[in-house]
DSSP file (Angstrom, degrees, kcal/mol; ACC not computed):
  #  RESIDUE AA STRUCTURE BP1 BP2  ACC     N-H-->O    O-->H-N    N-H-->O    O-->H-N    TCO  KAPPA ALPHA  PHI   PSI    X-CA   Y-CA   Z-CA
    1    1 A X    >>        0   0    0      0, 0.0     3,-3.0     0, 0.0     4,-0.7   0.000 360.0 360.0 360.0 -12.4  131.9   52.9 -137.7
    2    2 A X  T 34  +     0   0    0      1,-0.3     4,-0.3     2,-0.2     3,-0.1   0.822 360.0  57.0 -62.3 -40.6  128.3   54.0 -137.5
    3    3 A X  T 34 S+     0   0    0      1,-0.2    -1,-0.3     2,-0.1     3,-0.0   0.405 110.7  48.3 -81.1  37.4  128.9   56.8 -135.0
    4    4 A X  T X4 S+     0   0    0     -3,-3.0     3,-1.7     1,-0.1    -2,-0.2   0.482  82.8 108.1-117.6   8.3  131.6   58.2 -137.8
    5    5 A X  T 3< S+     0   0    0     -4,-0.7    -3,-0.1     1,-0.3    -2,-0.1   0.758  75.3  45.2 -50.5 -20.8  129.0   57.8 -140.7
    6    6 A X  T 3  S+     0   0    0     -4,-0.3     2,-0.4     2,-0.1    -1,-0.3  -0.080  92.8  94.3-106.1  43.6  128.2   61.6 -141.4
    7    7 A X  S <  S-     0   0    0     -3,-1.7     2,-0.3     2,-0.0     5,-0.1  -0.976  85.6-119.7-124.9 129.6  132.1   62.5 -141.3
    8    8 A X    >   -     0   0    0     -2,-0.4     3,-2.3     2,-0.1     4,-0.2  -0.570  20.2-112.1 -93.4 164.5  133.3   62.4 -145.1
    9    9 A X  G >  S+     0   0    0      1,-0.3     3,-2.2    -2,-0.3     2,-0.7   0.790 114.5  66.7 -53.1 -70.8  136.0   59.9 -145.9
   10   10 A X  G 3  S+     0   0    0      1,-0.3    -1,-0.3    -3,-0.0    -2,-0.1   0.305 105.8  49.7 -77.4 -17.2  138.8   62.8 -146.7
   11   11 A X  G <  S+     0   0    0     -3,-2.3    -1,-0.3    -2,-0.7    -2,-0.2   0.422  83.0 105.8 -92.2  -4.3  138.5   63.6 -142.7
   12   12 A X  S <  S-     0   0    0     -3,-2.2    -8,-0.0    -4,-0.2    -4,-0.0  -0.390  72.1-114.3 -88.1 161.5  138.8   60.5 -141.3
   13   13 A X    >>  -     0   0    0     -2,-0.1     4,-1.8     1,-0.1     3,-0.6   0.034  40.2 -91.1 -70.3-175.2  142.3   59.4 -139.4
   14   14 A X  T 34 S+     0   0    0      1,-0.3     4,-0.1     2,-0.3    -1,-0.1   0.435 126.6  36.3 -92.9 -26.1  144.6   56.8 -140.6
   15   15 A X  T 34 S+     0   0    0      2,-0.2    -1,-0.3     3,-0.1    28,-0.2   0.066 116.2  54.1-130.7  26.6  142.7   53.9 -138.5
   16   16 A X  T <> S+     0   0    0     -3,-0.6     4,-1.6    26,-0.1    -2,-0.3   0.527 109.8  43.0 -64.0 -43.6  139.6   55.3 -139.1
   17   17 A X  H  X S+     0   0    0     -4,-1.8     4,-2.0     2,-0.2    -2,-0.2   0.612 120.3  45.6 -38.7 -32.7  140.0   55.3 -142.8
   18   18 A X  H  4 S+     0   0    0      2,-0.2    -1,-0.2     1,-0.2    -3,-0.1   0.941 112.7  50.0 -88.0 -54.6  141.6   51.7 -142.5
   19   19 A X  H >> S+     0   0    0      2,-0.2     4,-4.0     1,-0.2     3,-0.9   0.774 110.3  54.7 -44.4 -53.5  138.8   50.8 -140.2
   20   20 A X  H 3X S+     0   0    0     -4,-1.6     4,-0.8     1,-0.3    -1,-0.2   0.987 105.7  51.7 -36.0 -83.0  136.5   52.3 -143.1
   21   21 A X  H 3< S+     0   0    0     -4,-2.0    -1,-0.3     1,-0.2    -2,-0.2   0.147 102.8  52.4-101.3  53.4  137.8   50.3 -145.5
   22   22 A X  H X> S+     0   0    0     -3,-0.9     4,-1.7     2,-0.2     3,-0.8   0.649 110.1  51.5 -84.9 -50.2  137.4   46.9 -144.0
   23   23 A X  H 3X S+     0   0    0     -4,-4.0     4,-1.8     1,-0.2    -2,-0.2   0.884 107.2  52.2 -59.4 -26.7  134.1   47.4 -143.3
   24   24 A X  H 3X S+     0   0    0     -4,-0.8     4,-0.6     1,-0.2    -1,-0.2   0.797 116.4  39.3 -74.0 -24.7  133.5   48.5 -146.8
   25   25 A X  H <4>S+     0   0    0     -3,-0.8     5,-0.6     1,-0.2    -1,-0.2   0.817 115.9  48.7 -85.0 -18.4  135.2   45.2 -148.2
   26   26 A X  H ><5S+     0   0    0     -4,-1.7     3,-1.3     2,-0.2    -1,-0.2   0.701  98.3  69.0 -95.5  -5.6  133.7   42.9 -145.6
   27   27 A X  H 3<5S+     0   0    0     -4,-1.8     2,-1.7     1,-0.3    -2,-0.1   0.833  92.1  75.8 -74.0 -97.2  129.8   44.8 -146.4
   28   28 A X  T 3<5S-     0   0    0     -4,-0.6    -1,-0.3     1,-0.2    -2,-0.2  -0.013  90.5-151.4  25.7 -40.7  130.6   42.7 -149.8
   29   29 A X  T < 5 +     0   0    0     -2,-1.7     2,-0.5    -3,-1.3    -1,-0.2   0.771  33.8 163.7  80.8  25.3  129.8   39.3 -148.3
   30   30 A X      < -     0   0    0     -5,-0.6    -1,-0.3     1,-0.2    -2,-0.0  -0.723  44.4-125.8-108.3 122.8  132.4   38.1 -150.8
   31   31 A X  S    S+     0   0    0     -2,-0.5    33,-2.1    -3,-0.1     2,-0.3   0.479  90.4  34.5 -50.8 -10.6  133.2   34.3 -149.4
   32   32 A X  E    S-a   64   0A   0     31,-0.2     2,-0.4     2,-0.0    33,-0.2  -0.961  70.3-169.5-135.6-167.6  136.9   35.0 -149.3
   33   33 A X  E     -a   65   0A   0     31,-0.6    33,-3.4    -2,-0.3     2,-0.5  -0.998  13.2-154.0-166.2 132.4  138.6   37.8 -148.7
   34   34 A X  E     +a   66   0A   0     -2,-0.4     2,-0.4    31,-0.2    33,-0.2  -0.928  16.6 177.0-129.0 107.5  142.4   39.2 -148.9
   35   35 A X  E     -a   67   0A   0     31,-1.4    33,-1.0    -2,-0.5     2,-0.4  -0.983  20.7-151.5-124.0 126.8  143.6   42.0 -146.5
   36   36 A X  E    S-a   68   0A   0     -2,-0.4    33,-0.1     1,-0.3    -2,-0.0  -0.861  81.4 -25.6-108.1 110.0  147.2   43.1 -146.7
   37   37 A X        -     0   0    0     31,-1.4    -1,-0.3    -2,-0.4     3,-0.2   0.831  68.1-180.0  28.8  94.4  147.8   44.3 -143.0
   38   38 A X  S    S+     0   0    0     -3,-0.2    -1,-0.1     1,-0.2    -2,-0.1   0.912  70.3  63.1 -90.7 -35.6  144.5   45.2 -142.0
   39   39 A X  S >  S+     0   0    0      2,-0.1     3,-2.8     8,-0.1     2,-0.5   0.562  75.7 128.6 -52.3 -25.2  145.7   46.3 -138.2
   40   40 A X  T 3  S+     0   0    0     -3,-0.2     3,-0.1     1,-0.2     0, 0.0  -0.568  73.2   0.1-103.9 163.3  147.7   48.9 -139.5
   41   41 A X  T 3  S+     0   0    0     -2,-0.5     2,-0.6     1,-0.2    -1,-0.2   0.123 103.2 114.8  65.9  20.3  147.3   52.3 -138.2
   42   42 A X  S <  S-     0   0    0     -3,-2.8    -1,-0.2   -28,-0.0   -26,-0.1  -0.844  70.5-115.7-117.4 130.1  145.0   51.1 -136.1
   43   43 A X    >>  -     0   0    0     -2,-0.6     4,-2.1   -28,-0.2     3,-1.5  -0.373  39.4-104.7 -63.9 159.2  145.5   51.2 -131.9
   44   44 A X  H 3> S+     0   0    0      1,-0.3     4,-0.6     2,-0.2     5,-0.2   0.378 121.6  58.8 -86.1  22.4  145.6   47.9 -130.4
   45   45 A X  H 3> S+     0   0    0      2,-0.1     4,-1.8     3,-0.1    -1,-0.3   0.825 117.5  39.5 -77.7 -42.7  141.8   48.1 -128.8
   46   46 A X  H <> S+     0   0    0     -3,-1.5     4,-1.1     2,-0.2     3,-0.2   0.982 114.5  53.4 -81.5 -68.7  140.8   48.7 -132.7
   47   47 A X  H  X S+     0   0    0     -4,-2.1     4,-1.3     1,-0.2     5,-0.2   0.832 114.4  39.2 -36.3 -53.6  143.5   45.9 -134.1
   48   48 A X  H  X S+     0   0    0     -4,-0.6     4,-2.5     2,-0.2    -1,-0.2   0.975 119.5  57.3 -67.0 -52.6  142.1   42.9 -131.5
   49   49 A X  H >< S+     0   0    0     -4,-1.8     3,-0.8     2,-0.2     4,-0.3   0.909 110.1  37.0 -30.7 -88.5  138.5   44.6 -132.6
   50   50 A X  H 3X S+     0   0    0     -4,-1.1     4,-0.9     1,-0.3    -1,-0.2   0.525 115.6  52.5 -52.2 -32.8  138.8   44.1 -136.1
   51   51 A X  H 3X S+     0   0    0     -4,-1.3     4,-1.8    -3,-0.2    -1,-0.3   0.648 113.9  48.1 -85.6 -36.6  140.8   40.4 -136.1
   52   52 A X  H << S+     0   0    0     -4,-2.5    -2,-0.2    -3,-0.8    -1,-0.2   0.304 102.2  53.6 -80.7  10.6  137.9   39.0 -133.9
   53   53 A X  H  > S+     0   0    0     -4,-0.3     4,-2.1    -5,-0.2     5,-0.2   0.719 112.6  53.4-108.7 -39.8  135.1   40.4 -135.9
   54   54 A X  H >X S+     0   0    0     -4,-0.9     3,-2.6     1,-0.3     4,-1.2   0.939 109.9  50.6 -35.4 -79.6  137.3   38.1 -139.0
   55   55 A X  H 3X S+     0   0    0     -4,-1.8     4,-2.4     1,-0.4    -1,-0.3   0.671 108.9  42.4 -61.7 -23.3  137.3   35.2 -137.0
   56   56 A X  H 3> S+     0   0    0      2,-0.2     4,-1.8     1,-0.2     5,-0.4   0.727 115.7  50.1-106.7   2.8  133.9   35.0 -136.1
   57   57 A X  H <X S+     0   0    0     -3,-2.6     6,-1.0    -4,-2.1     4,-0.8   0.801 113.3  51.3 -62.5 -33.8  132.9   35.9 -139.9
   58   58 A X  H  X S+     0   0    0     -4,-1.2     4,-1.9     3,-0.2    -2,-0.2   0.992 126.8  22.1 -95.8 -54.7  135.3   33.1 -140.8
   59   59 A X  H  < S+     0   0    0     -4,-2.4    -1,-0.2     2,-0.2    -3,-0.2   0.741 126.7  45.0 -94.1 -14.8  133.6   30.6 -138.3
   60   60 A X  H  < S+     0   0    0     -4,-1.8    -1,-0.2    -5,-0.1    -3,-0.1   0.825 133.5  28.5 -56.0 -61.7  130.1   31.9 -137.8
   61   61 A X  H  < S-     0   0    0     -4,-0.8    -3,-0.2    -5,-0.4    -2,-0.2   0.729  89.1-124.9 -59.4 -40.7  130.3   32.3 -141.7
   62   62 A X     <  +     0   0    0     -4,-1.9    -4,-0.2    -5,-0.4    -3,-0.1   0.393  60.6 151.9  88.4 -14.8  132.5   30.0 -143.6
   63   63 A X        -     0   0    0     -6,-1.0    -1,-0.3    -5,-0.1     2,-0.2  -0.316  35.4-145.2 -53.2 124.2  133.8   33.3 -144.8
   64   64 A X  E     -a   32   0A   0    -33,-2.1   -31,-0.6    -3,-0.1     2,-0.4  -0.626  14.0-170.4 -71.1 135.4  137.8   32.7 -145.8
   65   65 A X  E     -a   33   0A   0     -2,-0.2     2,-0.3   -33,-0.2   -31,-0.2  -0.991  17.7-164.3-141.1 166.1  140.3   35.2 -145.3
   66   66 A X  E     -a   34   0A   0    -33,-3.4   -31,-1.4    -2,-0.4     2,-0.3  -0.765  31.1-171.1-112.1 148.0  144.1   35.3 -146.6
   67   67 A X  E     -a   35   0A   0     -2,-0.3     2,-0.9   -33,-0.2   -31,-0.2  -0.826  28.3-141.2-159.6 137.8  146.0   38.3 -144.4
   68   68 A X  E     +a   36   0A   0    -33,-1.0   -31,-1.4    -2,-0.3     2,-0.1  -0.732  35.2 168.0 -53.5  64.3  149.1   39.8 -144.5
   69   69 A X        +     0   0    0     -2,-0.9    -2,-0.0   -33,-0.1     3,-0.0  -0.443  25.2 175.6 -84.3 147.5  150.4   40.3 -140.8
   70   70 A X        +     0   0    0     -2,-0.1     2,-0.6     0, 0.0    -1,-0.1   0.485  64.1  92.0-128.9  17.7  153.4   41.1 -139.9
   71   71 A X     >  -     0   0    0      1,-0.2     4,-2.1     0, 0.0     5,-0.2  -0.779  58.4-171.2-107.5  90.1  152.6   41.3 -136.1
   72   72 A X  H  > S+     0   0    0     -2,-0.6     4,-1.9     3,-0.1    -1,-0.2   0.956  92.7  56.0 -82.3 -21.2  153.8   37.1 -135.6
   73   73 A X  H  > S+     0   0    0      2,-0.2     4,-1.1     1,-0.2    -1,-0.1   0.948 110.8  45.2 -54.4 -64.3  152.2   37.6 -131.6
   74   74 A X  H  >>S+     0   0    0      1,-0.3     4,-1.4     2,-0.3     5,-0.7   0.848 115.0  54.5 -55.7 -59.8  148.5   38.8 -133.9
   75   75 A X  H  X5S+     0   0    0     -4,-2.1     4,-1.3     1,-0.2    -1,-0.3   0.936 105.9  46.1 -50.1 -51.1  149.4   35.7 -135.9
   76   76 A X  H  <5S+     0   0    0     -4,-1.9    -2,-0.3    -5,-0.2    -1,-0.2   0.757 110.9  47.0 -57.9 -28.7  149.6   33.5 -133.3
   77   77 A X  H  <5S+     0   0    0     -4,-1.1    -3,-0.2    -3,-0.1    -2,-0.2   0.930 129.3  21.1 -96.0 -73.9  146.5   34.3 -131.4
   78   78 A X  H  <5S+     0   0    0     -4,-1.4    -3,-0.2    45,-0.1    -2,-0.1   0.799  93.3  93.3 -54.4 -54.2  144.2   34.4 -134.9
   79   79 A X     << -     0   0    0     -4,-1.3    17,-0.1    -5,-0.7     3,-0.1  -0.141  43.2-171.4 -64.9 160.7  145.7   32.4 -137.9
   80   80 A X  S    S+     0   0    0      1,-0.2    16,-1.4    15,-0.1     2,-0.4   0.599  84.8  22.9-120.3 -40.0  144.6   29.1 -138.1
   81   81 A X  E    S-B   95   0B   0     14,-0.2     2,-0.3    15,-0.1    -1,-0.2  -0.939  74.7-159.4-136.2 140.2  147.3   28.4 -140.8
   82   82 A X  E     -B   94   0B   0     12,-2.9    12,-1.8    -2,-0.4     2,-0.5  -0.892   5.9-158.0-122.6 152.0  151.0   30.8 -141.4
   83   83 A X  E     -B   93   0B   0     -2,-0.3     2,-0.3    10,-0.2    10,-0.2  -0.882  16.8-152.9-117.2 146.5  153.0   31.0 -144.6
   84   84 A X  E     -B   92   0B   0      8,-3.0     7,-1.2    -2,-0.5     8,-1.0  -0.938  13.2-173.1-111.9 120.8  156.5   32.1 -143.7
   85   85 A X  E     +B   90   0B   0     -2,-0.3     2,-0.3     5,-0.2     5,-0.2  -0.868  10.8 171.4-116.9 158.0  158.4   33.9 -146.3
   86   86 A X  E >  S-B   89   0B   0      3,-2.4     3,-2.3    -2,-0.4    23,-0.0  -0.882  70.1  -0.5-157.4 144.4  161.7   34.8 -146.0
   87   87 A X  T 3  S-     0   0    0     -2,-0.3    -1,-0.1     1,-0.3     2,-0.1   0.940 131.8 -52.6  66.7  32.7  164.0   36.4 -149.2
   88   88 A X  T 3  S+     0   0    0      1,-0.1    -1,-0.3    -3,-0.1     2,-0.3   0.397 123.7 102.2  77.1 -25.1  160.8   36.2 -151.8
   89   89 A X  E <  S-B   86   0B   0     -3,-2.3    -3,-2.4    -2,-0.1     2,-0.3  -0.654  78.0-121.7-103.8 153.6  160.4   32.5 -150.8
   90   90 A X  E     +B   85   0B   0     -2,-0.3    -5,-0.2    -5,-0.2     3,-0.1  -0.763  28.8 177.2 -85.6 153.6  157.9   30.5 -148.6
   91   91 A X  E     +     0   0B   0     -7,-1.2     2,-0.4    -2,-0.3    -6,-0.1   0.146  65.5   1.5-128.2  12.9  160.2   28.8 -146.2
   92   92 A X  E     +B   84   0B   0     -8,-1.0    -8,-3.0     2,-0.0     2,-0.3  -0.899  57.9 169.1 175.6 131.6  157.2   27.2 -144.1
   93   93 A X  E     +B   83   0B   0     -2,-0.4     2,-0.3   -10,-0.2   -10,-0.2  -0.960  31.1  88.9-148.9 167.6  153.4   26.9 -143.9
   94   94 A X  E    S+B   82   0B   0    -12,-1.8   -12,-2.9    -2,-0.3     5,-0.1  -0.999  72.5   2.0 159.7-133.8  151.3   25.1 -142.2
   95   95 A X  E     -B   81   0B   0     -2,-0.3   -13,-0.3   -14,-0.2   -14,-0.2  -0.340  67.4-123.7 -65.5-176.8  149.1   24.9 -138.7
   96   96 A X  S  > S+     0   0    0    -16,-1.4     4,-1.8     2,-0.1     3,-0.4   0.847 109.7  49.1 -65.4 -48.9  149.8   28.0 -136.9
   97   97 A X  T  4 S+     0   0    0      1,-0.2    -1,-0.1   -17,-0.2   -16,-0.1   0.796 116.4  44.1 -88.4 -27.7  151.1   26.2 -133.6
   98   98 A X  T  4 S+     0   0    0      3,-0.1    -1,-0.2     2,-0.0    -2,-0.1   0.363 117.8  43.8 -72.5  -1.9  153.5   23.9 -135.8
   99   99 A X  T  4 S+     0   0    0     -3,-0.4     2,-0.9     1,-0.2     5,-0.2   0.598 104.1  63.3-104.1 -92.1  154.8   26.8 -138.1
  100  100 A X     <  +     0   0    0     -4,-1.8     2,-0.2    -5,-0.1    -1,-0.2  -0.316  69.9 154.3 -71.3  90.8  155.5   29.5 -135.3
  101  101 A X     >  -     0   0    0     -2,-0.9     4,-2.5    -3,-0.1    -3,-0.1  -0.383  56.7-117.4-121.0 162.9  158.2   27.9 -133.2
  102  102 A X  T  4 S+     0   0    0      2,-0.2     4,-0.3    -2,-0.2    -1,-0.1   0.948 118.8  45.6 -69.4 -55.7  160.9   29.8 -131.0
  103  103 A X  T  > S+     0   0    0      1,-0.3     4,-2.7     2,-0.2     3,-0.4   0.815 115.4  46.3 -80.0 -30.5  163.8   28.2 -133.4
  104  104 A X  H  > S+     0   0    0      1,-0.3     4,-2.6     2,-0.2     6,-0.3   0.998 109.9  55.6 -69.4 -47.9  161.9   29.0 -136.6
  105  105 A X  H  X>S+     0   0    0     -4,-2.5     4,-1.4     1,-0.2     5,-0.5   0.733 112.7  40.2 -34.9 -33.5  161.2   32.4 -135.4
  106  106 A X  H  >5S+     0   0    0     -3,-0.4     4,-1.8    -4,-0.3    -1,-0.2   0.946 111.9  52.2-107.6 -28.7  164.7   33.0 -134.9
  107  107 A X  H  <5S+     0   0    0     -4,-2.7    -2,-0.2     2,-0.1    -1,-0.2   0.933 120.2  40.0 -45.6 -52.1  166.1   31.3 -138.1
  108  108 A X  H  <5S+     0   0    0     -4,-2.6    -3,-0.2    -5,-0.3    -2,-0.2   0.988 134.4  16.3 -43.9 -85.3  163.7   33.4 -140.1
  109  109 A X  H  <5S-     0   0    0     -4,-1.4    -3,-0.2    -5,-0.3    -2,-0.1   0.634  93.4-132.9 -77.1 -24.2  163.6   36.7 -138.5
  110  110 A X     << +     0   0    0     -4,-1.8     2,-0.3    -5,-0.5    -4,-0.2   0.981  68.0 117.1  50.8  59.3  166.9   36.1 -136.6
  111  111 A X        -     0   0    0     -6,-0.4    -1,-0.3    -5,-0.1    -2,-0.2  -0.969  68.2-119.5-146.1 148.5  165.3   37.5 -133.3
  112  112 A X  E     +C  129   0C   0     17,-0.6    17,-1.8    -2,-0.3     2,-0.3  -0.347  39.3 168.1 -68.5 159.7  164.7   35.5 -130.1
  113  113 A X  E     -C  128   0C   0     15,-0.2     2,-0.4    -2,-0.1    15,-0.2  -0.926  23.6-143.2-169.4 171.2  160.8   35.2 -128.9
  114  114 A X  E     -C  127   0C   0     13,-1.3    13,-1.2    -2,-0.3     2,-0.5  -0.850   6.9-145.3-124.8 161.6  159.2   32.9 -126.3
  115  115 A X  E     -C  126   0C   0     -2,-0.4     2,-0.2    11,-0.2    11,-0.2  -0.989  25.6-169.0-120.4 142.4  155.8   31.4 -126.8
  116  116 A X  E     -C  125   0C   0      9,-1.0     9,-1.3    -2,-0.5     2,-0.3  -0.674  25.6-129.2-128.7 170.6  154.2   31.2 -123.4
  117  117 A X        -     0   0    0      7,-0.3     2,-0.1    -2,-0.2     7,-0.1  -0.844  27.3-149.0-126.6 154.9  151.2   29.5 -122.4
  118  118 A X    >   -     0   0    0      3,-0.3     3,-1.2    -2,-0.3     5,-0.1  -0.580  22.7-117.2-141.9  69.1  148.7   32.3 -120.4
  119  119 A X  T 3  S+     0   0    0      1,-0.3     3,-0.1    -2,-0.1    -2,-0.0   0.383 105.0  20.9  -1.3 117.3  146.4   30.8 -117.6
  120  120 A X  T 3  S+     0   0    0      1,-0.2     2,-0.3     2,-0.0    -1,-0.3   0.359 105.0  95.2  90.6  -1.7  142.8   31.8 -119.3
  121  121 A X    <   -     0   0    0     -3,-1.2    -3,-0.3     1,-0.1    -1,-0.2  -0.849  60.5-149.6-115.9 147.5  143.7   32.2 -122.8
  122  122 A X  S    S+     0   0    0     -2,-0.3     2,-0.3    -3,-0.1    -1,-0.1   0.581  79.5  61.6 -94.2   8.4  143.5   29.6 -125.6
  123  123 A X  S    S-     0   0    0     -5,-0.1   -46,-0.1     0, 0.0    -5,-0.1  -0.973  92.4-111.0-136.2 147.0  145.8   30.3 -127.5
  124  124 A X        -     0   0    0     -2,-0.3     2,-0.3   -48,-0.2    -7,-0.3  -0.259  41.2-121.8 -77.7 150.9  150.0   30.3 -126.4
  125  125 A X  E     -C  116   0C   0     -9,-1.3    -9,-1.0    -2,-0.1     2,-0.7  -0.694  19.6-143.9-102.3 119.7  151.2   34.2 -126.3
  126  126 A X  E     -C  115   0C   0     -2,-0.3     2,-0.3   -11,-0.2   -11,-0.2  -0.889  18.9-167.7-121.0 124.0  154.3   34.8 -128.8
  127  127 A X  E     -C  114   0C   0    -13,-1.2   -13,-1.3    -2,-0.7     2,-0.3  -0.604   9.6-139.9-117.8 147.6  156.6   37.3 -127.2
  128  128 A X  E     -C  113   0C   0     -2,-0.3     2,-0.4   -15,-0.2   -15,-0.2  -0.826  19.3-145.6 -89.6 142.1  159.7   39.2 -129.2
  129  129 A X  E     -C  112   0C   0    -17,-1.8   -17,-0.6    -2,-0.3    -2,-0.0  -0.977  12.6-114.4-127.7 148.0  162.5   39.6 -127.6
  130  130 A X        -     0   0    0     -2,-0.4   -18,-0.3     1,-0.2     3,-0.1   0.246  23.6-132.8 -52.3 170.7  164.8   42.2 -127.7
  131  131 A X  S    S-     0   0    0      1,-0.3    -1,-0.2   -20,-0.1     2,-0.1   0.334  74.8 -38.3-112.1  15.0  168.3   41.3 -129.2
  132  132 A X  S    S-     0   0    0      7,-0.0    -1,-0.3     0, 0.0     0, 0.0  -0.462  84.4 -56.0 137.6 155.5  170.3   42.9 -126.6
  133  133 A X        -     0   0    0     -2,-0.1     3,-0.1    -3,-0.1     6,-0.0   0.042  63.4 -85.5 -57.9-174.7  170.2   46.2 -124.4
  134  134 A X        -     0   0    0      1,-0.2     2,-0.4     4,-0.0     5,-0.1   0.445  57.7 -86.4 -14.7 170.3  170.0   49.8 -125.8
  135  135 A X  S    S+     0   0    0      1,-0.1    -1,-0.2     3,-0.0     3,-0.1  -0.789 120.8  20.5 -80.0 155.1  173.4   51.4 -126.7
  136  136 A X  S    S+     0   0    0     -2,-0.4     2,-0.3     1,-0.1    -1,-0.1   0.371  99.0 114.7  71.0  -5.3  174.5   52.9 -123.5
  137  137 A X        -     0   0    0      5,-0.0     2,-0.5     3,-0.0    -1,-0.1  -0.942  56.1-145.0-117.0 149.6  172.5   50.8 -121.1
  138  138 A X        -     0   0    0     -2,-0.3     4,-0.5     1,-0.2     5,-0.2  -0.782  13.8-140.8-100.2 141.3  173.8   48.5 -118.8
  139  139 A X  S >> S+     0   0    0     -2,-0.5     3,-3.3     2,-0.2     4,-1.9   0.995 100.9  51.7 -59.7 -66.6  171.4   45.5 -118.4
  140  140 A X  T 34 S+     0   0    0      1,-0.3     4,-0.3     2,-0.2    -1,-0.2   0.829 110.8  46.6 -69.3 -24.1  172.0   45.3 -114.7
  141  141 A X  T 34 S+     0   0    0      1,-0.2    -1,-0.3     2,-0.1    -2,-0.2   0.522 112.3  46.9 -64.7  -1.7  171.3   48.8 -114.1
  142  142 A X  T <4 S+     0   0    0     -3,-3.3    -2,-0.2    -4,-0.5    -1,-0.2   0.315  98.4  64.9-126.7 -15.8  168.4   48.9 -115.9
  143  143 A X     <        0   0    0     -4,-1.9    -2,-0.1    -5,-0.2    -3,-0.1   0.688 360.0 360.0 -83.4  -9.4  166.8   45.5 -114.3
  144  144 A X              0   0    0     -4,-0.3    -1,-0.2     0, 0.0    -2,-0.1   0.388 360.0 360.0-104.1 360.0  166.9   48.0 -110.8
């Protein structure tokens, strides 16, 4: 954010302004911390940016943080621990890799997803999947 520092807040974009104020809550030092989608508006160079500078305050630090995601792929790779709501209610928490299952995913959200495992990464990749083509497209024309 440094090279936006002489630009006044009222000019800034929708992920620079978001971007803005994370840094301003996280200059606070305050040992935990609650961010309600912090990723949006933000492209996903800035979104992976902003969730790896959390994690390594939360493990360099000790620093806690509660977030809102609604991104469950974003979830997967970062949270250590997921509350699942569904209807006002939690319907799951727990570890990340024990919560955010194919079958919960789809009882919950009632979408399909895969979790993949990704040769070099350390954490398994949690894919959405569509619920069925387009109106007007035929799947096998559209796989050519």
């Amino acid at each position: 954010m440094s090279d936006l520092r002489q630009r006044p807040i009222g000019h800034l974009s929708g992920g620079q302004l978001q971007r803005a104020w994370i840094a301003m809550t996280l200059a606070q030092e305050a040992p935990r911390i609650f961010l309600d989608e912090p990723t949006n508006h933000l492209d996903v160079a800035h979104a992976f940016e902003v969730l790896d500078l959390i994690l390594r305050l939360n493990r360099t630090e000790g620093r806690s943080f509660v977030l809102v995601l609604h991104d469950l792929g974003m979830a997967m790779r970062y949270a250590d621990h997921v509350v699942l709501f569904a209807a006002g209610r939690i319907v799951a928490d727990g570890p990340t890799r024990a919560i955010l299952t194919e079958a919960r995913v789809a009882e919950v959200f009632g979408v399909d997803c895969r979790i993949l495992d990704v040769p070099g990464e350390a954490t398994p990749v949690l894919v959405i999947l569509p619920k069925g083509n387009a109106p007007g497209v035929d799947a096998a024309a559209a796989a050519e």
